[in-house]
C-alpha positions in Angstrom: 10.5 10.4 23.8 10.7 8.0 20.9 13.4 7.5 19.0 13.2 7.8 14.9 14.0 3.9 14.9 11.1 3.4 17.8 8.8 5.0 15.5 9.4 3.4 12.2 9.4 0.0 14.0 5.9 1.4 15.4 4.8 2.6 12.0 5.5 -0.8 10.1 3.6 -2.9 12.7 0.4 -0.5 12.3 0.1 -0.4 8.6 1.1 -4.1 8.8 -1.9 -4.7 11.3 -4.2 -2.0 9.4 -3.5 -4.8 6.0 -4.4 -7.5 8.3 -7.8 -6.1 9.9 -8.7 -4.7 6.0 -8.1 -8.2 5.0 -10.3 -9.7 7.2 -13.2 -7.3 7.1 -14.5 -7.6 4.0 -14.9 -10.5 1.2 -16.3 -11.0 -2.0 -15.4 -14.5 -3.4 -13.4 -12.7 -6.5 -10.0 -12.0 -7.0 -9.3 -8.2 -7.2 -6.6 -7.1 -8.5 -3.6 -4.6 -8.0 -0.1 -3.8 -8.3 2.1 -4.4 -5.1 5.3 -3.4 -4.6 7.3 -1.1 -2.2 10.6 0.6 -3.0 11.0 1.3 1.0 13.2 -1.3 2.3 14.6 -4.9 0.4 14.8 -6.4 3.6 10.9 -7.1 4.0 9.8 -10.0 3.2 6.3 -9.3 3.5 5.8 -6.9 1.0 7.1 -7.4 -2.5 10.8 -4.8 -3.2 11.1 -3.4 -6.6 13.5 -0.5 -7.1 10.9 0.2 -10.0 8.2 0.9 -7.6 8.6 4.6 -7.6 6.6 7.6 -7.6 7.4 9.2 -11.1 7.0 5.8 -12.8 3.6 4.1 -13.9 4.2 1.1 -12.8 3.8 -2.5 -14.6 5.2 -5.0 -12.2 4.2 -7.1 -9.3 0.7 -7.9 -9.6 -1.6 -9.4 -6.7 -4.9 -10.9 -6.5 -6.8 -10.6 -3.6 -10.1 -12.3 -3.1 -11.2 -10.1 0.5 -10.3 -6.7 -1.8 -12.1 -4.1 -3.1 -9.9 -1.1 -4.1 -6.5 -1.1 -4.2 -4.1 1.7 -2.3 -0.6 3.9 -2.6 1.6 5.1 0.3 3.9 7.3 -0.6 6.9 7.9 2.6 7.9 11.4 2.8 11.0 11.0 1.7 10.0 9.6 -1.5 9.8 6.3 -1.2 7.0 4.5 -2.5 4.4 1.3 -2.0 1.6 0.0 -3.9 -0.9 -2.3 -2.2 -4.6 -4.0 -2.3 -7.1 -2.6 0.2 -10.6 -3.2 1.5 -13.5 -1.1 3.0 -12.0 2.3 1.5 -13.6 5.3 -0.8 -12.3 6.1 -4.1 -9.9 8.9 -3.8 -9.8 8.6 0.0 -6.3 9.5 1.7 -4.7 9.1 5.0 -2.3 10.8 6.3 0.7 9.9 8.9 3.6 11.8 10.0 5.8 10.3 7.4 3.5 8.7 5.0 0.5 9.5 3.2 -2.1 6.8 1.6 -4.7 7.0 -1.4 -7.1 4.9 -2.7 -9.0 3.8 -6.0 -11.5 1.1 -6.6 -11.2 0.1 -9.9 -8.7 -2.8 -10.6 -4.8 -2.0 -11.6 -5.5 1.5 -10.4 -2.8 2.1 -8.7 0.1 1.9 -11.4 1.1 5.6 -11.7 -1.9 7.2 -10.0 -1.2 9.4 -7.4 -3.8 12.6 -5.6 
């Protein structure tokens, strides 16, 4: 059996290598843009930390553009904790769910400030 620290480190390198293969999938040629941020853990340096990231705010912050992008997505950690990202390849109002996390996406630009299903 797993441990709870086997797991996250599990979970991190999934939706880290689901980014990746999104990335690389599609591109347009324009920049898309849409708010990134997470308010899950300071200590990663690949996604942007904002304390201000959070699910009862609409966020303003961080923005991102991303020419390979077409929608942009929200994860939102069980426990409250909250990210904001750019996607590719998904359908408007489409969500995912883990065992500690669920993600939703949008495809219009920005619109995933305070947006949540």
């Amino acid at each position: 059996m797993k441990s709870a620290g086997q797991k996250y480190i599990i979970m991190k390198r999934a939706f880290s290598i689901a980014l990746v293969v999104l990335f690389a999938v599609y591109n347009t040629g324009q920049a898309f843009k849409c708010y990134s941020c997470q308010n899950y853990d300071s200590s990663w340096e690949w996604w942007y930390y904002d304390e201000g990231c959070g699910i009862n705010q609409a966020y303003e912050g961080n923005i991102v553009d991303c020419e390979s992008c077409d929608s942009c997505g929200t994860r939102v950690w069980h426990d409250g904790r909250m990210g904001r990202t750019e996607a590719t390849g998904a359908v408007d109002g489409q969500c995912d769910y883990g065992n500690t996390w669920t993600d939703c996406y949008c495809k219009t630009e920005l619109c995933n400030a305070g947006r949540w299903w």
